[in-house]
LUMROVEX-921907 format. One line per 5 residues: their letters; for each residue x, y, z of N, C-alpha, C. Coordinates in steps of 0.001 Angstrom, whole numbers, plus 500000, padded with zeros to 6 digits. Atoms other than C-alpha are relative to their C-alpha. Layout:
N
A) X Y Z X Y Z X Y Z  ...
//
This chain:
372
XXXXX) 501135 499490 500761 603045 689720 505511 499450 498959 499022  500617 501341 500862 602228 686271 503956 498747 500039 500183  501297 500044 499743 598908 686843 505187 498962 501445 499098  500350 499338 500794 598062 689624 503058 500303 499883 498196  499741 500993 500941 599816 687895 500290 498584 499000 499532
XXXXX) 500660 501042 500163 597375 685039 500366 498518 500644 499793  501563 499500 500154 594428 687261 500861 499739 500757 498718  500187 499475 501500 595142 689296 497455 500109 499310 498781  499784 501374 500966 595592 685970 495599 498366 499779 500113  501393 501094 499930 592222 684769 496938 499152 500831 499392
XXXXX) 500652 499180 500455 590744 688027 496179 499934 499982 498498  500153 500414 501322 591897 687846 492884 499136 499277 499183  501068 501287 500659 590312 684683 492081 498650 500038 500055  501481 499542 499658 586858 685807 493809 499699 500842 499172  500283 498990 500854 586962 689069 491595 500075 499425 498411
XXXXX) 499271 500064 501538 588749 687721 488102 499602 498639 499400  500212 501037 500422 587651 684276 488212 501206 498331 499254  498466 501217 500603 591302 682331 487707 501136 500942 500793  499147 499408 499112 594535 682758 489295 500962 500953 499421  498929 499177 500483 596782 685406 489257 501376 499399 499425
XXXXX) 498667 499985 500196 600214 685151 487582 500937 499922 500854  498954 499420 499120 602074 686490 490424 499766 501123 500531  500249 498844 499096 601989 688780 493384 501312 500654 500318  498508 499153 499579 604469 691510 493846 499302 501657 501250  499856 498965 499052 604815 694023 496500 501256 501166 500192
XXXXX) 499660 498908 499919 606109 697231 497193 500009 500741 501585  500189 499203 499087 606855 699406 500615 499923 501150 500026  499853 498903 499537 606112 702331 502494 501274 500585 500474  499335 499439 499825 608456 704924 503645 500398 500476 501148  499697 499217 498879 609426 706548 506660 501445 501341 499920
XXXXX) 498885 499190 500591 611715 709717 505780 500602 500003 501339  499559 500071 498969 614265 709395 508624 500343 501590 500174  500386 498911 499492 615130 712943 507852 500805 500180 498141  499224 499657 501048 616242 715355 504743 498349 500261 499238  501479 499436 500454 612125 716975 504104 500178 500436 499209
XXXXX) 500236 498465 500695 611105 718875 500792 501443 500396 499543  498499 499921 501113 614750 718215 499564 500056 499242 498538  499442 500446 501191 614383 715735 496990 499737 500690 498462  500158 499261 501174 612772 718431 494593 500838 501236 499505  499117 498613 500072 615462 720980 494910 501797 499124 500297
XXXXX) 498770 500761 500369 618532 718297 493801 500636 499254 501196  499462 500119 498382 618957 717617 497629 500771 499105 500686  499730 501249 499125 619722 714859 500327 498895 499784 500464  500846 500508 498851 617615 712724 501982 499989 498563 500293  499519 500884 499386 617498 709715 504326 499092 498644 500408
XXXXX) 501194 500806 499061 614588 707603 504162 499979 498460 500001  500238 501477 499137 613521 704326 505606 499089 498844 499550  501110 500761 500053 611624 701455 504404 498947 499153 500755  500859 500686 498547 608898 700222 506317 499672 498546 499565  500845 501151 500607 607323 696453 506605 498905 500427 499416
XXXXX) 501212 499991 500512 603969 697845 505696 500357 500104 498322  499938 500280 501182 603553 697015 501709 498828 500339 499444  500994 499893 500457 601371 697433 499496 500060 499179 498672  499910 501394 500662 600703 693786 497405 498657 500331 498799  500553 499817 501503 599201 693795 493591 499963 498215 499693
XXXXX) 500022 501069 500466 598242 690452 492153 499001 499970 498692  500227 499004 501086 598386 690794 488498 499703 498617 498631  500255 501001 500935 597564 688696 485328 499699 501120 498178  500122 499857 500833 597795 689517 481813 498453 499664 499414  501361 500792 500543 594522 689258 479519 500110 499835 498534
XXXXX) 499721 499863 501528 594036 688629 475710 499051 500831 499808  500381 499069 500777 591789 691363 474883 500764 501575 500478  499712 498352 499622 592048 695549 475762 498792 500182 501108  500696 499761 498789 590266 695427 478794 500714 500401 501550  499850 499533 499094 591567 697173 482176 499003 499665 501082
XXXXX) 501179 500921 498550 590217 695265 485387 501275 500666 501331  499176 499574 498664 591495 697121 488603 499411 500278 501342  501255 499601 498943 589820 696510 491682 501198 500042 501803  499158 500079 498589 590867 697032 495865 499821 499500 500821  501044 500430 498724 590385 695867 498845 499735 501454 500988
XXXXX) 500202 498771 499473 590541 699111 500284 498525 501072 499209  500885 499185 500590 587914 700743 498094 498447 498889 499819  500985 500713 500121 584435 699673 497230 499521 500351 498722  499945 499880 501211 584866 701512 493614 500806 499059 499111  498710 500651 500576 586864 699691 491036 499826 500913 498502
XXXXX) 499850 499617 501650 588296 700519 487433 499690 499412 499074  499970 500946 501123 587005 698547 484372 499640 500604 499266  499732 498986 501045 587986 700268 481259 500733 499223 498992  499061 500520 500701 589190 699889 477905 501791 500536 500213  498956 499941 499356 593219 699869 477772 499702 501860 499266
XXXXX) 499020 498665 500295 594999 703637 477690 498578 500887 500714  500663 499547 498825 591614 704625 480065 500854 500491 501237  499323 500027 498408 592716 706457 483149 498909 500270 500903  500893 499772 499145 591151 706016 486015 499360 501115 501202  500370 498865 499170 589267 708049 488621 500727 500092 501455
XXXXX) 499210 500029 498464 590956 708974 492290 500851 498500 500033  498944 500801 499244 592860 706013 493983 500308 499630 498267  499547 500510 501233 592618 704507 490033 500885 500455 499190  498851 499176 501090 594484 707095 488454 501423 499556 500082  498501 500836 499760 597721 705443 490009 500791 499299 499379
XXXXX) 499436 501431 501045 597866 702204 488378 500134 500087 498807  500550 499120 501162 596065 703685 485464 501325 500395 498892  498713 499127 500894 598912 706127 484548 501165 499526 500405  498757 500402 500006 601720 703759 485409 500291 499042 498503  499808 500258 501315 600607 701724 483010 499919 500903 498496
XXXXX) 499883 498464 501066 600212 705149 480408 501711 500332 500229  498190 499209 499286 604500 705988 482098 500351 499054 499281  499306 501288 500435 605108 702260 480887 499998 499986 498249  500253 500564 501628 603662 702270 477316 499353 498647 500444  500689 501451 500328 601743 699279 478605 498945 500465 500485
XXXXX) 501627 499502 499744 598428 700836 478244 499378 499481 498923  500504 500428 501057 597578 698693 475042 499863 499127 500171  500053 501172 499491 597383 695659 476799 498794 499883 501199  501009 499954 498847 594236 694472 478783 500508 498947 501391  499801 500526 498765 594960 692959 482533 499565 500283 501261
XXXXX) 500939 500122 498927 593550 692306 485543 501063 500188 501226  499498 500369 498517 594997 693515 489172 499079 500759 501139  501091 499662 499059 593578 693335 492278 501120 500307 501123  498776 498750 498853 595874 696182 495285 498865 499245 501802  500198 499943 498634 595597 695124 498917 501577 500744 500400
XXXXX) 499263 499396 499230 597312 697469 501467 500613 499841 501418  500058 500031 498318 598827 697686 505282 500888 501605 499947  499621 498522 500296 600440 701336 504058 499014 500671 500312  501028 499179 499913 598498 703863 505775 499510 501103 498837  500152 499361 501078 596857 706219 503531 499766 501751 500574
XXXXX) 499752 498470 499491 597383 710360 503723 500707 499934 501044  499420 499618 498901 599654 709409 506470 501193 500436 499958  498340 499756 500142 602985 710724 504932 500601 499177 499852  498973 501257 499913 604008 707497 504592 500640 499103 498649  499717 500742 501616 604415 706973 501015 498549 498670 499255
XXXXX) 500822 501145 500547 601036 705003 500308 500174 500302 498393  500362 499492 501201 601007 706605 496794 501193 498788 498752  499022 500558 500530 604383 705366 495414 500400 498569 500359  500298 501197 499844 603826 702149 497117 499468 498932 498976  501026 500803 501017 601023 701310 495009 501210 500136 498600
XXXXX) 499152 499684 501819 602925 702927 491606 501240 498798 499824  498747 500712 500532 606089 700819 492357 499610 498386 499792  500755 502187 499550 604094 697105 493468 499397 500017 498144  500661 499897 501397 602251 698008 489936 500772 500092 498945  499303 499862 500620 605182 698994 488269 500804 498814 499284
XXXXX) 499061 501172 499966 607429 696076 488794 499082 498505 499678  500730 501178 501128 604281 693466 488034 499840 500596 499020  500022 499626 501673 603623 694997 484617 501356 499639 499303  498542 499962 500909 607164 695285 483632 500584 498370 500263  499165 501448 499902 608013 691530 484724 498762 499438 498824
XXXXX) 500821 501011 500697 604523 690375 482948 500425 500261 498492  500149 499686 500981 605988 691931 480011 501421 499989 499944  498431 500979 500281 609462 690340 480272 501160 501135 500368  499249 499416 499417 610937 692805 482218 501269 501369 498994  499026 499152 501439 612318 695647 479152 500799 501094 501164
XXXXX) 499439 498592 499334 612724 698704 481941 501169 499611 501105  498886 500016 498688 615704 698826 484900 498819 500504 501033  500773 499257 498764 614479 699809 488484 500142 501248 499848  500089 498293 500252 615608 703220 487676 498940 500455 498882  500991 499816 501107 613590 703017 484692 498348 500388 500156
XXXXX) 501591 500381 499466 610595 701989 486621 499779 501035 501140  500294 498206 499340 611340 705150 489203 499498 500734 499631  500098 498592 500504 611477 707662 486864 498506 499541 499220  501925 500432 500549 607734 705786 485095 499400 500902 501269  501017 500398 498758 606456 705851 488741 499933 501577 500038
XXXXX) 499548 498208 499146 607292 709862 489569 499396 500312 498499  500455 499498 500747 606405 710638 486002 497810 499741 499768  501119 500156 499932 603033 708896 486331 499362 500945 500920  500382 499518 498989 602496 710649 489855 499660 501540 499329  499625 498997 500365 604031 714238 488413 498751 500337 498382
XXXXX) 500554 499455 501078 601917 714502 484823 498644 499058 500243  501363 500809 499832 599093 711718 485385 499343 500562 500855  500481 499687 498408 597804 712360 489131 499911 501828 500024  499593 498431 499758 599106 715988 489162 500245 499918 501445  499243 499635 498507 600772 715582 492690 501325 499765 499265
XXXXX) 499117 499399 500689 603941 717327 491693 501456 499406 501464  498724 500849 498838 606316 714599 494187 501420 499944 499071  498341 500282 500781 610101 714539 493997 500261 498513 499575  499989 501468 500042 611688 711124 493438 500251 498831 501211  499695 500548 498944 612371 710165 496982 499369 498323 500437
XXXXX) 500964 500981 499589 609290 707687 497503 500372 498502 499210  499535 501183 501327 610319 705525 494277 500799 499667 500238  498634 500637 500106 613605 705362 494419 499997 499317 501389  499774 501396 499116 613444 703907 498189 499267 499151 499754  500981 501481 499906 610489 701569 497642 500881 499075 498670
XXXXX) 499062 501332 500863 612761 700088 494675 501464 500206 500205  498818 500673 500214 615987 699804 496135 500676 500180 501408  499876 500155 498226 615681 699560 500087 500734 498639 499889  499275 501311 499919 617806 697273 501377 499204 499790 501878  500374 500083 499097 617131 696021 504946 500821 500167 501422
XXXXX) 499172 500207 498952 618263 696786 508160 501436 501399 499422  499759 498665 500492 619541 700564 506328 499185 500699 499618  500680 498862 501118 618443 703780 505351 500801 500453 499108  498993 499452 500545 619308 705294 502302 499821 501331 499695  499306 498355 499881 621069 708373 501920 499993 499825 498014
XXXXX) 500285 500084 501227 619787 709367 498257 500099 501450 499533  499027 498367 500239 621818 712598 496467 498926 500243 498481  500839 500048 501310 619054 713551 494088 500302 501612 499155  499092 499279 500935 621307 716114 492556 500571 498809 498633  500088 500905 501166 622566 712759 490485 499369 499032 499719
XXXXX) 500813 501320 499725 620440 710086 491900 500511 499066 500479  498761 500505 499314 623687 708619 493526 498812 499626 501337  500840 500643 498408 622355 706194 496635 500980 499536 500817  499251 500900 499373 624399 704684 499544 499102 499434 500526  500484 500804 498578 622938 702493 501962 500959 500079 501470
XXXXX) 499857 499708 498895 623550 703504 505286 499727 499333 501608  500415 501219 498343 623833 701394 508707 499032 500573 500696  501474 499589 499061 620374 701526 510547 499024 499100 500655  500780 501461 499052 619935 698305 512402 499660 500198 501363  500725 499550 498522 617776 699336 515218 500158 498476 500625
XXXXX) 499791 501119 499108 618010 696017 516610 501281 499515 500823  498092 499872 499571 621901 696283 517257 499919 501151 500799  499887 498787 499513 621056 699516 519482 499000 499729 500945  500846 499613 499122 619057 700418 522248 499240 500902 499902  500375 499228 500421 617343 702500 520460 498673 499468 498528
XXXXX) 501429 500146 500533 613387 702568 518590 499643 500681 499308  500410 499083 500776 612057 704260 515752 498609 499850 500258  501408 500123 500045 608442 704764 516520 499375 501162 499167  501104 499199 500628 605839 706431 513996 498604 500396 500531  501082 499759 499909 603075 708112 515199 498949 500931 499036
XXXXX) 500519 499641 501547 600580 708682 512294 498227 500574 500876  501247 498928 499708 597971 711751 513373 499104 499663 499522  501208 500478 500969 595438 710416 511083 499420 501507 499873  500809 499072 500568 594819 714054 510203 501099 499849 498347  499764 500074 501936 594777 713629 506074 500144 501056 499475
XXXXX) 499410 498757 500651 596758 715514 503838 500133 499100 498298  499803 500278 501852 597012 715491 499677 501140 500477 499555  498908 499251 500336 599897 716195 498318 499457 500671 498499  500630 499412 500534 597669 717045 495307 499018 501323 500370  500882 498687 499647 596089 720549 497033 500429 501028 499724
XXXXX) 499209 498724 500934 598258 722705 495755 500881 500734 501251  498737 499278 499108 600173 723706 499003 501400 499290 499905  498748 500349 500379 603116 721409 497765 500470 499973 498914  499392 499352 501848 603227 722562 493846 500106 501380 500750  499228 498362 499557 603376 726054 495759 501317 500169 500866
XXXXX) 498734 499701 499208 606168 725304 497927 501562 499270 498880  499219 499927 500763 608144 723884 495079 500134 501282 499030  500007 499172 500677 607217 726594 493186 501052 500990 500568  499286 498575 498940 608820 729286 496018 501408 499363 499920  498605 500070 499918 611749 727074 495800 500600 500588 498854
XXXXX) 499370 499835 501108 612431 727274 492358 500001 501333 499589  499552 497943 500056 611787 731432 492315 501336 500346 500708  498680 499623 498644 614313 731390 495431 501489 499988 498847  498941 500022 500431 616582 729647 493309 500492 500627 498796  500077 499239 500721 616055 731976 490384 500505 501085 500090
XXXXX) 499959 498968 499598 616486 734815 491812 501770 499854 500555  498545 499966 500086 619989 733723 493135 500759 499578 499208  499274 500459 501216 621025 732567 489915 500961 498615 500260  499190 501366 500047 621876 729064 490667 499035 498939 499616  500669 501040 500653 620572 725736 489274 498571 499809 501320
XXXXX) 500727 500971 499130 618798 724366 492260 500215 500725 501571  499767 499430 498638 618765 725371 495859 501178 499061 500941  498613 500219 499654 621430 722607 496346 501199 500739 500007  499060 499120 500515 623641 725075 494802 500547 500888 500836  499724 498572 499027 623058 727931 497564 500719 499763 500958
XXXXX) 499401 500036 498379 624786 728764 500858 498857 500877 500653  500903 499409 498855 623216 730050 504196 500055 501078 499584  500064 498531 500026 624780 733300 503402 499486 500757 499023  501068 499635 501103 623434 733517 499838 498226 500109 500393  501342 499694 499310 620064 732772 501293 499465 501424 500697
XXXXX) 499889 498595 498652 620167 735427 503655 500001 501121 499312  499882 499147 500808 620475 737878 501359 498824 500321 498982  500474 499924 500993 617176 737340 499581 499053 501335 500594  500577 498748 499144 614857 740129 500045 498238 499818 500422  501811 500410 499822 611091 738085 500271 500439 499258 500887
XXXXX) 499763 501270 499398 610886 736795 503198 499637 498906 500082  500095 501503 500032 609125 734125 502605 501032 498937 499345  499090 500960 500628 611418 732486 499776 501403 499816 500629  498766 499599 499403 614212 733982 501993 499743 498222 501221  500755 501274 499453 612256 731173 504664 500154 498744 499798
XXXXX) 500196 501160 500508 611684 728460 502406 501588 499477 499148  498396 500418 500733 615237 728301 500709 501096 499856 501599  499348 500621 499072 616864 728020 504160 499547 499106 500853  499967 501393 499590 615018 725296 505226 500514 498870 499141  499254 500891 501225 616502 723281 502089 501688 500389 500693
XXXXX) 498244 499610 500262 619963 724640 502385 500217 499344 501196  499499 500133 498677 620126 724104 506320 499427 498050 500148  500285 501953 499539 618430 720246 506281 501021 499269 499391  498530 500557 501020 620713 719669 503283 501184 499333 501206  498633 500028 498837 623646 719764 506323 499433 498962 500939
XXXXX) 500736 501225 498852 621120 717832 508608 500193 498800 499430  500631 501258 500843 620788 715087 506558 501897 499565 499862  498632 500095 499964 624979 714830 506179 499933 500091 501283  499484 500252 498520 625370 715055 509880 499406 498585 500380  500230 501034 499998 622854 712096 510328 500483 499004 499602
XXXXX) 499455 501251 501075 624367 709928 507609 501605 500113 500811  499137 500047 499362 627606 710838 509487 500421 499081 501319  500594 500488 498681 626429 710000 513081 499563 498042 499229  500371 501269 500749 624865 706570 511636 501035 499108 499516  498571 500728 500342 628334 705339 509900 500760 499948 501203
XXXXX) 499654 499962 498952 630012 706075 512924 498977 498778 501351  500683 500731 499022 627164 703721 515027 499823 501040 501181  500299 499115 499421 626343 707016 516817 498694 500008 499975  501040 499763 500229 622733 706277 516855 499428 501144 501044  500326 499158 499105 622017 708130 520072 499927 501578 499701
XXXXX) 499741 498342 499843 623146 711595 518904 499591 500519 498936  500471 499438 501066 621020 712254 516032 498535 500148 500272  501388 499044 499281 618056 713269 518299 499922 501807 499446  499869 498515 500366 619266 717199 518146 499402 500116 498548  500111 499342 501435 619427 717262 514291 498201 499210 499378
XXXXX) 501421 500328 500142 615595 715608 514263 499543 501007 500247  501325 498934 499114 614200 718333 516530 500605 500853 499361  499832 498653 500849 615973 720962 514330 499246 500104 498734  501060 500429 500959 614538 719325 511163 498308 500183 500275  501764 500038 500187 610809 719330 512376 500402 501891 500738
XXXXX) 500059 498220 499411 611653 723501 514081 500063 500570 498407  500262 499283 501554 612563 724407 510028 498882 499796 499505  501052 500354 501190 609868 722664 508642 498706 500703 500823  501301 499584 499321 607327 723991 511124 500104 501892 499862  499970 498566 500354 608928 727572 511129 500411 500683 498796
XXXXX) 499291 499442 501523 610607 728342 507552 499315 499155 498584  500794 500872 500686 608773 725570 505819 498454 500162 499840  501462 499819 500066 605210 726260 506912 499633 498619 499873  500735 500631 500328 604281 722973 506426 499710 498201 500720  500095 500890 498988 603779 721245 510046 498338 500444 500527
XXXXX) 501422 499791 499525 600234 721770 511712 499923 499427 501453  499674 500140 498784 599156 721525 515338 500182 498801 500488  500213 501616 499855 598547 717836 515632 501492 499594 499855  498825 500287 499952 601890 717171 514370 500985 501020 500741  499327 499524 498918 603660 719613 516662 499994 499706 501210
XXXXX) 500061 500938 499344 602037 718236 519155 500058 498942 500874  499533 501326 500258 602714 714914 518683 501735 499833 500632  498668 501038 500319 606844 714872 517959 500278 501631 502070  499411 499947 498996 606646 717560 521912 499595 499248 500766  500045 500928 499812 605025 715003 523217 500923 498979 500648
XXXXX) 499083 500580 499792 606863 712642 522511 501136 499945 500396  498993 499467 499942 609748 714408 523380 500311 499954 501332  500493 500338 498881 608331 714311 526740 499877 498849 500475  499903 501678 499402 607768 710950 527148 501438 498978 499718  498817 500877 500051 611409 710221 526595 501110 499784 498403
XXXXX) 499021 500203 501051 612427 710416 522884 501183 501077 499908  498385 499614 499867 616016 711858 522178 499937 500621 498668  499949 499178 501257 614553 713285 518981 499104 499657 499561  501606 500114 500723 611175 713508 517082 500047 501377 498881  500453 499060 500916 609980 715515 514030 498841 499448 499138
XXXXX) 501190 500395 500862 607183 715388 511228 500888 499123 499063  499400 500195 501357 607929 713180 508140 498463 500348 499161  500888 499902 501146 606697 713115 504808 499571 501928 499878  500366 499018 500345 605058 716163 503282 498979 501337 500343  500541 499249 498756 603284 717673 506038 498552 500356 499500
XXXXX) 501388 499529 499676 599857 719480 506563 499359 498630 500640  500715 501546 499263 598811 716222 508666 501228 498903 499614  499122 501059 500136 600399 713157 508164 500601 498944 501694  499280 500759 498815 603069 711060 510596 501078 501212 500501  498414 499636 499702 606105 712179 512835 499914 498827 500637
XXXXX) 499636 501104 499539 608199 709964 514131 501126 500623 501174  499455 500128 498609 610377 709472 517438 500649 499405 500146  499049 500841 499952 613374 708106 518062 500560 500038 501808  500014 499723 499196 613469 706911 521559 500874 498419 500655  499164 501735 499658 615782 704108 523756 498673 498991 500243
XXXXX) 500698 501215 500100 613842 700796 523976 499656 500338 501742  501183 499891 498914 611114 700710 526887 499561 501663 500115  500759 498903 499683 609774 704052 526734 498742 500554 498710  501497 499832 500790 606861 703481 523718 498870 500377 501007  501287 499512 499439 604482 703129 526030 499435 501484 500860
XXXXX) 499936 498621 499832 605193 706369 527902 499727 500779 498527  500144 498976 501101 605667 708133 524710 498490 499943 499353  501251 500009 500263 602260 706812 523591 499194 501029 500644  501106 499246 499096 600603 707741 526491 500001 501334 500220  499699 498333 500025 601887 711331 526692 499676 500559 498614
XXXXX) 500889 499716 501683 600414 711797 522534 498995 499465 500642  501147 499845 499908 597395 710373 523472 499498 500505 500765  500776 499369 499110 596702 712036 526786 500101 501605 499229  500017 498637 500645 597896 715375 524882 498936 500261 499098  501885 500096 500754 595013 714833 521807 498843 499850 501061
XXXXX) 501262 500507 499329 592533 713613 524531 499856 501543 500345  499844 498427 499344 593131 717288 526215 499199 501103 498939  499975 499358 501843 592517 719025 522588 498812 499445 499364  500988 500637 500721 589714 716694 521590 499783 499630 498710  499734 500634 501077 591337 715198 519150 500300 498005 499647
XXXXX) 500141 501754 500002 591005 711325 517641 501184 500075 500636  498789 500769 499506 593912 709109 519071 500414 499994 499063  499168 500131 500938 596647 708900 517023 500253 498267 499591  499384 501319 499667 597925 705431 515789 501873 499997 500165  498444 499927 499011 601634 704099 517099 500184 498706 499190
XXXXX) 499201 501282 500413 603863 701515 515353 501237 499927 500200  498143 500345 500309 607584 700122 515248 500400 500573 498305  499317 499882 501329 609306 701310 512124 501421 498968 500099  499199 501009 500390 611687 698462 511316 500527 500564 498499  499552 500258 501160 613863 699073 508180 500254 498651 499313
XXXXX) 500457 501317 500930 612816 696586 505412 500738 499985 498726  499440 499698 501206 613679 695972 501967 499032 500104 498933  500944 499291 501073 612135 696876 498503 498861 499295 499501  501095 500451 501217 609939 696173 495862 500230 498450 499658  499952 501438 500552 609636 692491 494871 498857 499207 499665
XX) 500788 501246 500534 608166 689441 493511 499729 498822 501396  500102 500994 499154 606431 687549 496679 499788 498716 499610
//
């Protein structure tokens, strides 16, 4: 990605008129599995992708806020502790999470993180932004520090009411693992997930139907958790069992609290399977993961159903949605030579339906946040 590197440097200089300081980057996500857990103390298992999302940043001497994209054709220029409008509000209120909103500076965001695709573009940007501010300013916060900024910026700035999942992998992916992240304490392992040692492919296929996690159907499904877990008098829905569940008397929360409780177990069988070098046999507990989230979850749609039978069809050994559903990606985990089948069986399925083509990539596990 040196080539996007070089192009947000140059940009810089075209927009700001002198060179940046330093370019830092940040990745996307790929939740391998463990959905709509990390807000209810949970497990989950996700993946860092190559796609990044690169900031090239420079201090200024007055109170001026310069924030422009290559992705947009709006920009931000404001005095400091200004927050900005849509995509701006990001950077905006990281620097408001930081306390470095009294300081004027100039950055200019290039992407290869799709955007609304479930893929973590959001916390991409927050962490690449995070980690230049806090180095231009001699580095005071920890990476955990700079998590809990990033999720608090998202959570009270933005008002998309995200767990901490997105943050904590984009700052502290390692490569060539996923991690298994217990956000009951915030406890992480890193977990063996070298697709290249296997015969075996993680492919993403990203629906390009756009979803917000700001619309209010994912502050309502935290909401239903946290009644669920009210109502059975325990902290968190980590807390529950199947059989407590079972017992509630709405069915919806009855619904939505056993898709938590039951992925919870998914997400431990994977991380199981995986240590073991069992990559093959963690197909099943995929296609159970995207059946909760589509039937007890509510929050799969036809495109992504789809998609991960599809694919399922053309050979993968396990597929489901990631990310936070109503549109977005699923992904497919299928042995090596059967992308192009699996493609072609998603796109002849949309073509049928008269729906755009989807796009198709490799998911490679990468590593975090850094200083390019």
């Amino acid at each position: 990605m040196n080539s996007l590197k070089n192009a947000v440097q140059q940009l810089f200089l075209a927009t700001f008129g002198n060179e940046p300081t330093g370019v830092w980057s940040a990745p996307g996500r790929v939740n391998l599995i463990g959905e709509h857990t990390d807000y209810n103390a949970g497990l989950c298992l996700p993946v860092a992708l190559e796609h990044r999302t690169y900031v090239a940043a420079a201090l200024r001497a007055d109170n001026l806020v310069r924030i422009h994209s290559r992705q947009s054709t709006t920009a931000h220029e404001g005095d400091c502790g200004t927050i900005g409008h849509g995509w701006a509000a990001y950077p905006t209120t990281v620097l408001w999470a930081l306390g470095f909103d009294n300081v004027g500076i100039d950055l200019y965001l290039d992407s290869s993180v799709p955007v609304g695709a479930g893929l973590s573009s959001s916390a991409a940007l927050t962490c690449s932004v995070a980690l230049a501010v806090n180095e231009l300013h001699g580095n005071p916060f920890s990476r955990h520090q700079l998590a809990e900024a990033c999720i608090r910026a998202e959570n009270e700035g933005v008002g998309a009411p995200t767990g901490g999942m997105d943050q904590t992998i984009a700052l502290f992916a390692r490569p060539t693992t996923a991690l298994l992240l217990d956000c009951r304490d915030n406890s992480t392992e890193h977990i063996p997930f070298d697709l290249s040692s296997t015969d075996f492919e993680l492919i993403v296929i990203d629906t390009a139907v756009k979803h917000s996690l700001a619309d209010g159907q994912y502050g309502l499904r935290r909401t239903q958790c946290a009644d669920a877990a009210q109502i059975l008098g325990v902290s968190s829905l980590r807390e529950a069992t199947l059989d407590q569940v079972e017992s509630l008397d709405d069915a919806v929360l009855r619904s939505r609290a056993r898709h938590v409780v039951s992925e919870n177990e998914r997400v431990w069988g994977v991380a199981k399977l995986l240590r073991e070098n069992r990559v093959s046999e963690i197909g099943p507990l995929l296609d159970s993961s995207h059946a909760s989230l589509r039937d007890d979850f509510e929050v799969s749609c036809p495109e992504l159903d789809a998609a991960v039978e599809a694919a399922r069809l053309g050979g993968a050994v396990g597929a489901r949605m990631t990310g936070g559903g109503f549109g977005g990606s699923a992904i497919a985990l299928a042995p090596v030579g059967k992308f192009r089948n699996i493609r072609q069986n998603v796109v002849d399925t949309y073509t049928r339906r008269s729906w755009p083509s989807p796009r198709f990539f490799h998911a490679t596990p990468s590593g975090s946040a850094h200083r390019n």
